[in-house]
Every structure is written in C-alpha cells, then in structure tokens.
N, C-alpha and C positions, 0 to 999 in steps of 0.2 A: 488501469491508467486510461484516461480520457482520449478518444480517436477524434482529432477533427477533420471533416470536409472543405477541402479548397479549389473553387474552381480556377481552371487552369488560366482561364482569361486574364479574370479578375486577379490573379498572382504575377502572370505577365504587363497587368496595368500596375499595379505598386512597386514590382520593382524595375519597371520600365526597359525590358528586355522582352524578346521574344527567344523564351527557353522549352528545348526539346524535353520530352519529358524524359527520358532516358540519363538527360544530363542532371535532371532531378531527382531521378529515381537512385542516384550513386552520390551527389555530393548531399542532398541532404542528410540523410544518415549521418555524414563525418560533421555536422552539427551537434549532435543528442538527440534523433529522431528515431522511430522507428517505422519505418515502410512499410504499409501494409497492402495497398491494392491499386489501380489506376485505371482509366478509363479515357474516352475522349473527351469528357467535358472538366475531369480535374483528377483529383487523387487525394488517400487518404493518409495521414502519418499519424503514429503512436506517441504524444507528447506525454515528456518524464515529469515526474512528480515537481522535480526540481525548477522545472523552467514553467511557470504559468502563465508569461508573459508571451510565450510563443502560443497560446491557445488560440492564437485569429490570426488569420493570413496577414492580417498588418503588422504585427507582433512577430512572425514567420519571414515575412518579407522582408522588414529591419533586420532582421539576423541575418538574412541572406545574405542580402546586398553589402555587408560588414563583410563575410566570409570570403566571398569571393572578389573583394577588393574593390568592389564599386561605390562605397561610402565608407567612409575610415572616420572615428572618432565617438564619442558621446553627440546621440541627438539634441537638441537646446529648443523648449517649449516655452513661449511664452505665455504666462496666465496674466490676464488682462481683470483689470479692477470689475466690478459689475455692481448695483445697485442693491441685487437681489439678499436678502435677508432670511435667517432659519432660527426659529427662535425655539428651545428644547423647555421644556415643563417637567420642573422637581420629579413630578409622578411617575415619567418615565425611567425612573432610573432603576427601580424595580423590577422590570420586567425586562427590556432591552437597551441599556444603557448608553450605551456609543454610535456614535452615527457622525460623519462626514459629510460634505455634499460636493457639486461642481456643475459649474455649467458647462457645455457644447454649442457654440452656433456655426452657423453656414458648414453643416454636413452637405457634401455633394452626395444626396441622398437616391438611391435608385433597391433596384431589387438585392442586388448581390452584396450590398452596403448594409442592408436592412438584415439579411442572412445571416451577414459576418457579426454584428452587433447580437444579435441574438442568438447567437453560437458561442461569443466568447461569455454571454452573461451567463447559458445553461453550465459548460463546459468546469467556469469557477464557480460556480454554483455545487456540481457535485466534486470539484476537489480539493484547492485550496480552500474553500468555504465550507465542509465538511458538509455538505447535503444542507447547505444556509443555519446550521448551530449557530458555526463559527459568527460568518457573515452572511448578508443576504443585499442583493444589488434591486433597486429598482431605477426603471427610464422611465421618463417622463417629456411629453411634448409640451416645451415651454410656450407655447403660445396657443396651448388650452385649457390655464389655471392664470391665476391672479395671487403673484405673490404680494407680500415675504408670503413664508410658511411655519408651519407649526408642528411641531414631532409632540406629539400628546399620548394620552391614554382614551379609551372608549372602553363603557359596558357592555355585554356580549347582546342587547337586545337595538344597538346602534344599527342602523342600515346604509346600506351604500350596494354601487353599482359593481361588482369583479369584474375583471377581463376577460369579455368573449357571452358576458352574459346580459339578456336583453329584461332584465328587471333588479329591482334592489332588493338585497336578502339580509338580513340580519348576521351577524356576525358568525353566533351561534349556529346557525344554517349553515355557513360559509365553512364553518370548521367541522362539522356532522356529515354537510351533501356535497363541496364544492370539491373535484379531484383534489385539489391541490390541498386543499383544505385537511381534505382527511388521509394526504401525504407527509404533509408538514407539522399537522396541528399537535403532534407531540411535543412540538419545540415549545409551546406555550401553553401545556398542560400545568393545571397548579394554580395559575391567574386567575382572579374576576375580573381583570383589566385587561384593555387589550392593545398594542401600539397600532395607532392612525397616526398618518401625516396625512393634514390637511391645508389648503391657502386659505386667506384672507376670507372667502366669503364662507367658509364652512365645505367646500369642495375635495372629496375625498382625492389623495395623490395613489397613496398606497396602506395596506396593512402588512408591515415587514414581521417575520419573515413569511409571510404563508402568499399573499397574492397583489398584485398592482389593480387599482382600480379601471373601470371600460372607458372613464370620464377623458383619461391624459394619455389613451393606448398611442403607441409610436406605429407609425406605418410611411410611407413609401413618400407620403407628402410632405414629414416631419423635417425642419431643416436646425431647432434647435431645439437642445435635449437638455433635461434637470436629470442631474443621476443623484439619487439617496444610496450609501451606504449603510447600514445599521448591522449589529452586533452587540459578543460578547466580551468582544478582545480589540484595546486601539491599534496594534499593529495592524492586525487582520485589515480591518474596516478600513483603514487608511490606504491599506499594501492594494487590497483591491482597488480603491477608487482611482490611485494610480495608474494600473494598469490600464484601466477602463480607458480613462482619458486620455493616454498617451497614445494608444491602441486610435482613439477615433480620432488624435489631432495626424497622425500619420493618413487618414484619410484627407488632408487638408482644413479637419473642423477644428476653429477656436476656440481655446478655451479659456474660461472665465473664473475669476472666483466667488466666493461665498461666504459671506461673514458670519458666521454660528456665532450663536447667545445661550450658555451655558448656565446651569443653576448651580453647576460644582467645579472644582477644579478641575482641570484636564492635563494633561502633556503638552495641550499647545496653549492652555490657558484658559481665563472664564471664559471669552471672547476670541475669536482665532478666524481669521481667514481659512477656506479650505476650498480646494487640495493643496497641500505640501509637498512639493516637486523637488525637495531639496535635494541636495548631489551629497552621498557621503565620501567619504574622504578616506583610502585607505590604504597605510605604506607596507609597501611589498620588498623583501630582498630579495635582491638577482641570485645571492649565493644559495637561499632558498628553495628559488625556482631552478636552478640546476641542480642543486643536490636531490630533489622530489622527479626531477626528470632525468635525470641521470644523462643529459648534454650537457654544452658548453654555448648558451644562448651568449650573444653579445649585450650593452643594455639597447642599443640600438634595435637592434633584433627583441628583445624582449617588448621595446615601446610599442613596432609595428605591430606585433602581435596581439598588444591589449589593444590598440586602436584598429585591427579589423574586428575585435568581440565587439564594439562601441561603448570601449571606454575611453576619457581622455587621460592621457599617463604623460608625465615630465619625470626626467630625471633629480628628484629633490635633495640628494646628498650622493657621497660616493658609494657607488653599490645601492643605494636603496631607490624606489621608483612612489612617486605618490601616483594613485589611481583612484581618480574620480569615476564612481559608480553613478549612471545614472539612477531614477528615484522607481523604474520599472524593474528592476534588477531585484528583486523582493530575497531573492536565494543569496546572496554575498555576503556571507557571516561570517566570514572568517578568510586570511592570505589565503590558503591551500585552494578556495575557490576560485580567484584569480590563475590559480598556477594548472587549475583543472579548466579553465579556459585558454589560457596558454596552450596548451598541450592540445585541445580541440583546434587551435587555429595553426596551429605547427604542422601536426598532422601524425597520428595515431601508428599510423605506417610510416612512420619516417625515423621512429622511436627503435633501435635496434635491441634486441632483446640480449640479455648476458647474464649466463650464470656467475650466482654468487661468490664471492671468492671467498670459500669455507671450507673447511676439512672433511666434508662430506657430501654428498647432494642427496639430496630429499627423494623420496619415493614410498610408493604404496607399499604396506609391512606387507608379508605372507599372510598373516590373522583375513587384511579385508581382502586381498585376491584369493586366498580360500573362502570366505563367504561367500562374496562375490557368484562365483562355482558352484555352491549349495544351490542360492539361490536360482540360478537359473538350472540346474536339474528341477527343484521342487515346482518350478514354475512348468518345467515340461513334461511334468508328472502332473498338472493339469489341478494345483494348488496356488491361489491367488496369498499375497505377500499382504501382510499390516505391520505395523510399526507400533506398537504399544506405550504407556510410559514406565518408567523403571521406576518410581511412586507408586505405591499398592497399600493397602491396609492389610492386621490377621484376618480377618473375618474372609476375604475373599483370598488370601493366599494360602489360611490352615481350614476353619471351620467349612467353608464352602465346601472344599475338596475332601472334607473326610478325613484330614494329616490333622496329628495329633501336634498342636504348638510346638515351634523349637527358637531358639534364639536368633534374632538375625539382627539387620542394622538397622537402627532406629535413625528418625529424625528429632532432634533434641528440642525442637521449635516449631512443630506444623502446622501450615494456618487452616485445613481440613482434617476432617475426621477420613476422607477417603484417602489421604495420602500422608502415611505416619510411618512407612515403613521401607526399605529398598527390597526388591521382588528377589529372593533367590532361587525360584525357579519359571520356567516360562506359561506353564502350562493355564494356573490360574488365568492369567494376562487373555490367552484366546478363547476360555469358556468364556470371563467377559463381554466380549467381543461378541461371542454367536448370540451370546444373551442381548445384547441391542441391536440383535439385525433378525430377530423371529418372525418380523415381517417381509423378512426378504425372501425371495424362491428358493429351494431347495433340490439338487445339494448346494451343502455350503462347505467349500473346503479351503480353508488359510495356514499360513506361517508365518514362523517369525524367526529370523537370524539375529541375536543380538545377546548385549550381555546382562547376566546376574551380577546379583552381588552376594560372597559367602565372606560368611567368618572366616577369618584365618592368623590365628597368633604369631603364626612366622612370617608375618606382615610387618612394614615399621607403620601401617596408619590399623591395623587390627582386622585389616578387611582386604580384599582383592577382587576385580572384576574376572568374571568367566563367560567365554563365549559359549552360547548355547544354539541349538535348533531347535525347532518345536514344531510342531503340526496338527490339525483337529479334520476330523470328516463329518459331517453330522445328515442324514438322510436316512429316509423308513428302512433302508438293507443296510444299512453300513455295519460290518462284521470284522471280525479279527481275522479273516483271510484276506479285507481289502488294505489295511494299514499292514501285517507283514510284508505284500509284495511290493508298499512301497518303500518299505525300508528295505526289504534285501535287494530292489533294486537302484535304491539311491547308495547303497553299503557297497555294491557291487561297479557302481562307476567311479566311486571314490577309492575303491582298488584295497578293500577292507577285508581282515578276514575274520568273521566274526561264527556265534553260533546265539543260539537263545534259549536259557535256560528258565526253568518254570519259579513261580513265585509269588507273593502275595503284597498287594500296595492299597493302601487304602480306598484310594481313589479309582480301584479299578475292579470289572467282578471276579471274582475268585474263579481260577480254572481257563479265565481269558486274560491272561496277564504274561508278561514275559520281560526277561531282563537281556540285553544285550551287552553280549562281554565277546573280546578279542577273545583270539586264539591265546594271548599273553596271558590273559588272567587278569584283562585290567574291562572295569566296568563301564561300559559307555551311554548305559539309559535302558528305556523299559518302551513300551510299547504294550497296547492293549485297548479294550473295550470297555467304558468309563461306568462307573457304575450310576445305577438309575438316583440315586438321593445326590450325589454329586447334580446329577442333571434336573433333577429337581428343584433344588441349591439356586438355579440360574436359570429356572423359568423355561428349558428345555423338553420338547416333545417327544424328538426325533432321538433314536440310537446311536451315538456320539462313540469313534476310536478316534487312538490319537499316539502320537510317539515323545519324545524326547531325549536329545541323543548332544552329550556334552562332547563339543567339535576341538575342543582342545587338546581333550584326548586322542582324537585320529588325528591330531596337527605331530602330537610328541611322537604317537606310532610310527608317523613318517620320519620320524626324526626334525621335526622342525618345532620353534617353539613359540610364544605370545608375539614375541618382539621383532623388530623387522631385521 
C-alpha cells in the first residue's frame, strides 16, 4: 500500500491549525491511516487501497478537518466555463481509448505545492491506476503550449523532446533507452502507433502512458495546469481526474472545464465538457446502519456523523437518509460503505463488543491447538515450516516416489495437468519443494502440518480429510540416526509411547526404513532415508531422511478426536 510524505507545516497550513504531532500521531489512525514514522519536519502515513483520495495532504487535510469537527459537510467546487478545446482522432481508439481533461489556474504555487502535486500524481500512478495500465495522469503548464489540443497517434520514428532530457529522441528510442520508457513500454507493446497529445502548432504535451514531454514541464513558476487523463477504463480516467482536481482546488486553484470532441460514443457523449464533478446520490436506512453497528444511532446522530465524513445527508423519508457523495469519494459503492464511515466517525472504540447470543461460542478445535504444538516443537528442532497445496498430480505423488499407483480423489474438471489429483500423503508435497530451492544453501530442513485427503466409503461424500505431519532433511551427512532422534524426540514431548519396527517402503532404502507404531498396536508412520532414484525423481544431490507421522492418531491415543 502506497506511504505518502506530509510535511508537517505545510499540513498545519491546509488545515489551518497548529497540531502537535502526537495529537496526529493517535487521531489520524481512527481515519483509516496507517502510522508509520515522524520526524520534525513532517511524518509518514500508510494510505488504504480504498481511500485514493487521501493520497496528498490536501485530500488528508479534508478528511481531517471533517473528523475533527472543523468543517462538516460535502466540499462544493466550482468548474468555471474555459475556451480551451481537445479534439480526439478515430486512430486513437486502438491503442488508448479514453481520456478526460481539466484545467487548474491561479495554484498558489511554491515548493511544497509542487511536492504535493507530484506525489499525489506518482502515488495514483502505482495504485489506483495499476502502475498507469489502468490510467496514466499527465500535468501540463498551460501558458507553455497553444491550444485547443489533439490526442492523436504518432509512428515510432516521430521525435520530440521527454522530461528532463536536453534533446529530441524518437519514440522508439524513448521506449528502448528512456527509464521510463523501458518501465512502462510494456503497456504499448503490440502497436505501430503510438498516443501523442499535441496543441495547435504541432507542440508535443505528452506520450500517455509512458512519459510527458520537457516542452510543458511544471515547476515552481507554473500557476496554471492542463491535466490529461488517458486510459483503459472511463471510470478509472474520470475517477482520477477528479481527484486530481479537487486535490489542487483545495489548494485554492480554480478550476476550469474542457470541452472534448469525440469520434465515438461515450458515457458523457460525442461532445462532453470535462471533468464531471457530479454528486451521487445515495439512500441509506438508519435501521441498517444500526443493525451493521449494533447501536442505537438517532437520525440526527446519524446526519452529524455523515456530515463530519463530508458528506451532505438530509433526512428524505421516515427512517431512510439521502447522502450526497462528493465526486472525490471514487470508493462508495454501495450503503455498507457509508455505514463503514459512520462507524470511523462514531468511533471504533466506542462500539462495545458482545457475544453472540447462540447456543454455543466458537473456539479453536483441539485438531489446530494440537498442531499448533507440533509446530512449534518442529521449529525448535531447528526445521523451518512450508505450506504446500493440497492439488498434486500421480506422477509426483506415485511414480516420483517409487509407490506403486493406488486410488485417490480425482478432480472431475482440472484446468492443469500439475494439479488433477487431492495429495494423500505429505511427503511428495516437500521433495517438491527441496526440488525448487537446489539453489539454496544446505542444510535444507522443512515441514508441513496439514491435511490429506483418503478414501473412505464410511464417508457420506466417499472421502475424509486427515491431519498429517511430515518432515525432510537433505545435506551431504543426513543419515537415519539424524531423523530417528528427531522423532523420538518430538514422540517424547508429545508424551508418546511408541517403538519402531523394521520394514520395507518403496520410497525409502532397504535396511534404512522404520514404521512407528504405538505401544497399542496402532500404526502412526515411517521414518527413514529416501532412496537415491526417489532423489533422482526430483533433481536432488544431496542424502535426503525424512519421517511422516499421521497426528490424528496420537490425537485418538490421547483420547481426543477430529472435532472440537
């Protein structure tokens, strides 16, 4: 998740307070923040997938000042008429179809202004905008091009000027040598064509999504900004451009529109003004929002609540609330998300917790707080833990291993040849395993606590899961005296009483093998030194034991069983 940097000044100039950091450091969090570090000149917070609007301290600041009660309501932007024109060419519709635009004038532009804009452009750049697939943002200093403009195509032997480079390179070049070029240029593999936006006299703006050109770079003197959205998706490219804009009119920049000239239909038409700041519109019930919170909100109480998130809420019938969503609020899909800002503005800790009122309460079975246990003896037996999947094919569950085929549970429908089968025993699963890490150092020793799956006709589905253990050692001495002592001493804290009788498994060398059976007479797994064509099988050098030891059985020995 995206971390962004805020200085601390520049936070206390938007939201017009002088705040200690410590008092930041504890209420932002009850936002949806995550805290990460601070310093004297500012501090850093972990913004959630879900709020992309909070990715710049003006966007951060708004929320603030909602929360803590110093502006209550939906923000209200005015978008002012503009001359300015963007005219789209058929050709582009091939390659990157969608695109938006907006103006910005009179930014009170300085350093920490210039920071914030180009923190919130990277920030949605790698998250809402999926590393620029999705959408890709360009800025542009409107008073160093000559519009209208033109979103077109260009041949890869086209030249023009990048950002930050003191010559004009050909396209080609730009996508071969330019960082950025050969960061992004996946996204426009496949084309002979390439998207420029250019104005009126042939003047390059940008190539979306890969780089903006050096002609219209923004800096520190810029006081009014063309922003291009382009994309694959009209939500995306719009949801961004929204942001963008609402983000710098909180800086006090105005904003302007944009009349796009489309060669296809659109969502807002051939022809569309753009950006669309429109407010949706969405009715929430109180009985809802109590039942999901398990209080007794009044609606009164409920309005203040959605008007310090900055929404505007009236009460539109009995019980139900209409809630104007500003057009920045890109995450509001649905009531439950209102009621999950509710709940942020109420207060997380004020929510008393209560058991269900059911015939039972929940708790962890025996099965996992026995694992559990395993686990951490085999971990202090100096064996690191993997997680395998319970999908295996025969080939690496019988033929690998040296086991003659036997019936197990198929998949009626697999969409691989690697995975047609449910694993009934563990051990396959971690020769895999050392077989894709032979680059790693040695020794290599892992487990795995988890379950099989067997046949079983006294089943009502034909099958039952079994909890297993399982274990591998593999280094130039690993011998049949290092894996017995870790089983008699994993046997011996789990309060076992076992012995080990001699035997023969395919999978293991003759004369190095051993079966582990209770004092009962009941069989609990084998243990031994794997034989060389097994390790063969799996690309192995090194002399591999290993054990397997079915834990259900020492669950029944104790008298306890599957279920909790």
């Amino acid at each position: 998740m995206p971390v962004i940097r805020v200085s601390l000044r520049d936070f206390e100039r938007l939201v017009g307070l002088a705040l200690p950091i410590g008092r930041l450091r504890s209420e932002l969090p009850m936002i949806g923040l995550g805290w990460e570090r601070d310093d004297s000149e500012g501090f850093e917070v972990e913004v959630f997938p879900n709020r992309p609007d909070m990715l710049s301290p003006e966007g951060l600041a708004r929320a603030y000042k909602g929360f803590i009660g110093l502006e209550k309501g939906m923000p209200h932007y005015i978008v002012k008429s503009s001359s300015i024109n963007v005219n789209v060419d058929r050709d582009i519709c091939e390659v990157r179809p969608y695109s938006v635009f907006a103006v910005v004038k009179n930014i009170p532009m300085d350093e920490e202004v210039l920071k914030s804009i180009i923190q919130l452009q990277e920030k949605l750049h790698i998250s809402y905008c999926r590393n620029r697939r999705k959408a890709s943002i360009g800025l542009h200093d409107l008073d160093k091009f000559k519009p209208p403009v033109r979103y077109t195509v260009k041949v890869s032997d086209f030249k023009f000027k990048p950002l930050d480079y003191d010559r004009e390179i050909t396209i080609k070049e730009i996508l071969e040598r330019h960082p950025k070029g050969v960061e992004y240029g996946h996204i426009l593999a496949g084309f002979n064509k390439y998207p420029i936006i250019e104005d009126s006299e042939g003047l390059v703006l940008s190539m979306p999504p890969i780089i903006n050109s050096d002609y219209t770079k923004v800096d520190v003197k810029t006081r009014n900004i063309f922003i291009d959205c382009t994309g694959l998706d009209w939500k995306t490219v719009s949801s961004v451009l929204n942001i963008m804009v609402t983000s710098l009119a909180e800086r006090g920049g105005e904003v302007y529109k944009v009349k796009v000239f489309y060669p296809f239909e659109t969502p807002f038409g051939i022809v569309f003004d753009s950006p669309d700041l429109k407010v949706q519109e969405v009715k929430l019930s109180l009985d809802f929002v109590n039942k999901i919170l398990g209080e007794k909100l009044t609606m009164e109480e409920a309005l203040e609540l959605l008007c310090r998130m900055r929404y505007d809420a009236i009460e539109c019938s009995r019980g139900d609330i209409l809630v104007k969503v500003p057009a920045y609020r890109v995450d509001i899909m649905h009531p439950i998300d209102l009621v999950e800002d509710i709940a942020i503005a109420y207060g997380y800790d004020r929510i008393k917790p209560e058991i269900p009122k059911v015939f039972t309460s929940g708790g962890e079975s025996y099965l996992e707080r026995f694992s559990s246990k395993v686990r951490l003896i085999m971990v202090g037996l100096g064996f690191q833990e993997v997680i395998t999947d319970i999908l295996t094919n025969p080939h690496d569950l019988f033929t690998a291993m040296r086991v003659k085929p036997e019936p197990v549970v198929e998949l009626e429908n697999p969409k691989t040849v690697e995975y047609t089968v449910c694993r009934s025993w563990l051990m396959p699963c971690l020769m895999k395993i050392l077989s894709r890490n032979r680059h790693r150092e040695y020794p290599q020793r892992i487990f795995e606590v988890d379950d099989v799956v067997v046949l079983d006709e006294n089943s009502e589905t034909g099958a039952r899961n079994v909890r297993k253990l399982a274990a591998v050692s593999t280094h130039s001495e690993a011998d049949y005296a290092e894996i017995r002592a870790v089983v008699d001493t994993l046997l011996k804290i789990l309060d076992v009483d076992f012995c080990i009788n001699s035997g023969e498994h395919p999978s293991f060398i003759d004369g190095r093998i051993g079966f582990i059976e209770a004092t009962t007479g009941e069989n609990l797994g084998f243990l031994g030194e794997i034989h060389p064509e097994v390790l063969e099988n799996f690309g192995l050098e090194n002399p591999s034991v290993g054990f397997e030891i079915n834990l259900e059985c020492i669950m029944r020995l104790k008298g306890v069983g599957r279920k909790p």
